[in-house]
C-alpha positions in Angstrom: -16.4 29.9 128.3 -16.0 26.1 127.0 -17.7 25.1 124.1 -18.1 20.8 123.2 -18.3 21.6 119.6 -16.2 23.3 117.1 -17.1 24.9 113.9 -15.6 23.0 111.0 -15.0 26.5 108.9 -11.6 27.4 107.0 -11.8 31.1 105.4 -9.2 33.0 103.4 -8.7 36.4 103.9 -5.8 38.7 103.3 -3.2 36.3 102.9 -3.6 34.0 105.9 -6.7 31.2 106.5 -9.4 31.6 109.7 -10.6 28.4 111.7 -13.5 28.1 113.2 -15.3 31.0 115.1 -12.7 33.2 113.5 -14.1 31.9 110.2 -17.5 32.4 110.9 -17.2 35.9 111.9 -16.4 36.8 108.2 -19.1 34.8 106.8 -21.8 37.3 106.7 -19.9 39.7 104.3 -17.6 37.0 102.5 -19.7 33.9 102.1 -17.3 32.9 99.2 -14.1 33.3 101.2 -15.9 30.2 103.9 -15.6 26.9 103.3 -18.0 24.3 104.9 -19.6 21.2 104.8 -16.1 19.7 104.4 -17.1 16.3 105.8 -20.1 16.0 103.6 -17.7 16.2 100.6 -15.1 14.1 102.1 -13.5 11.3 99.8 -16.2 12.1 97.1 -16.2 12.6 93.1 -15.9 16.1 91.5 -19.9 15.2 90.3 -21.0 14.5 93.6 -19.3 17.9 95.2 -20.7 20.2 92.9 -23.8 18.7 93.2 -23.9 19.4 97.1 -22.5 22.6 96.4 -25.3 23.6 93.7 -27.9 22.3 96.2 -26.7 23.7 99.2 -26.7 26.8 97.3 -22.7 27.2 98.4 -20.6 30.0 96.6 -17.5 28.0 96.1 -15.4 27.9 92.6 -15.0 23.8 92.3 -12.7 22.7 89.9 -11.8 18.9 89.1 -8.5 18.0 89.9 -6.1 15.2 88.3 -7.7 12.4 90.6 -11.1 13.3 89.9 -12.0 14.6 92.8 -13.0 18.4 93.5 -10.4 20.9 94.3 -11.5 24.8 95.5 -10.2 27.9 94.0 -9.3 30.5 96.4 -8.7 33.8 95.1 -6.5 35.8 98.1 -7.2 39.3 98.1 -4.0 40.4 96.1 -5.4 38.5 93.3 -2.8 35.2 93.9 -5.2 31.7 92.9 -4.3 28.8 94.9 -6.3 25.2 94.5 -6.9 23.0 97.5 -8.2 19.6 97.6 -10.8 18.8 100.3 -8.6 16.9 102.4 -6.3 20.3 102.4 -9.5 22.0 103.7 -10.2 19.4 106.6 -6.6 19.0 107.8 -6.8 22.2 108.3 -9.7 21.7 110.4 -7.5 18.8 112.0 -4.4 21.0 112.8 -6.8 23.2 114.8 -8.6 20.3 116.5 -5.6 19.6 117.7 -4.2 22.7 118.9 -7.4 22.9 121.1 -6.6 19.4 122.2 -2.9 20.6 123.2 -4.3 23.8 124.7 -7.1 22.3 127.2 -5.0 19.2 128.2 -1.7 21.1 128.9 0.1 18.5 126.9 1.9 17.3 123.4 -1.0 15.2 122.0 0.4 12.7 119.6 -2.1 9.7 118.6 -6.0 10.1 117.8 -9.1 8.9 117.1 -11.3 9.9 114.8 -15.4 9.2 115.0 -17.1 8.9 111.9 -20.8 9.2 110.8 -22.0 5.4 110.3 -22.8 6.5 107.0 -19.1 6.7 105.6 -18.2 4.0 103.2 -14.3 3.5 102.9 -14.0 6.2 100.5 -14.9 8.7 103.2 -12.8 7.0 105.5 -10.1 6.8 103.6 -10.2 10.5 102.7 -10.2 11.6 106.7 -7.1 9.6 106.7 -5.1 11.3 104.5 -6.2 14.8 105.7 -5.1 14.0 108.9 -1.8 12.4 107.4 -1.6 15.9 105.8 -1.5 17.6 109.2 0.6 14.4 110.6 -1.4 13.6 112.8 -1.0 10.0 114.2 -4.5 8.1 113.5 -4.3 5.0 115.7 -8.6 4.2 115.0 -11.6 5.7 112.8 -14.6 4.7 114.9 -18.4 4.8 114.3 -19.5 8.0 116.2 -22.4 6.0 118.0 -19.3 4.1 119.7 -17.2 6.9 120.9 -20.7 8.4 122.4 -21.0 5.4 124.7 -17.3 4.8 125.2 -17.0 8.5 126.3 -20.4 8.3 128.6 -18.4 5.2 129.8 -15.6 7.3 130.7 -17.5 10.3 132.1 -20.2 8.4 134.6 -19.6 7.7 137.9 -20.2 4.5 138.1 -19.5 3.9 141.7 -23.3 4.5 143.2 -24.2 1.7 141.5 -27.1 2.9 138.9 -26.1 2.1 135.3 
């Protein structure tokens, strides 16, 4: 069964992180242990986070890190703390993007580009950049996601009937 859409979910449990559907399965019981929303906190302040987080009613243990932005504390289930930064979360996110990528095109998939909401200012931007520079991925564009919608209709219509 294909699916176009991907949950953007990291989870921690016992000692290894879940993606995805795998995340979501665990979210029910361990709503703490799942981390979304990850592009709505994207190159933000620590203030800003953990006032999404309060509002959203989100379970997760923010802490400010040194550049002022909000880092998570995850508790493993031997009791070991470990901090990550946002960006951590979503290149996560990114790694397994791109495994699928790999996966359904039967080939090494090296450069990308990323759609973005038109509401991201360059701080958002910026921050998407460096998760995926975390994962090393190879980030040849960041486009406005009303742009890749009509460049992939572009790709996918038959255009040969003659209707537009």
């Amino acid at each position: 069964m294909s699916k176009r859409k991907s949950l953007a979910l990291v989870a921690f449990q016992f000692g290894t992180h879940l993606l995805s559907e795998e995340a979501a399965g665990i979210i029910a019981c361990y709503p703490h242990k799942v981390y979304s929303q990850l592009r709505d906190m994207i190159g933000k302040p620590y203030k800003q986070v953990k006032i999404l987080t309060d509002s959203l009613y989100l379970p997760f243990d923010n802490v400010e890190d040194s550049r002022g932005a909000a880092s998570f504390k995850v508790e493993d289930d031997g009791n070991e703390v470990v901090y990550y930064s946002v960006e951590e979360l979503l290149a996560m996110v990114f790694g397994y993007a791109v495994n699928l990528a790999e996966f359904h095109s039967k080939a090494v998939v090296m450069d990308f580009v990323i759609c973005v909401p038109p509401c991201f200012g360059q701080s958002e931007r910026k921050g998407l950049l460096q998760a995926a520079q975390l994962d090393g991925i190879n980030v040849h564009f960041l486009v406005n996601e009303h742009f890749g919608a009509a460049l992939q209709y572009g790709i996918d219509k038959d255009f040969s009937d003659g209707s537009s």
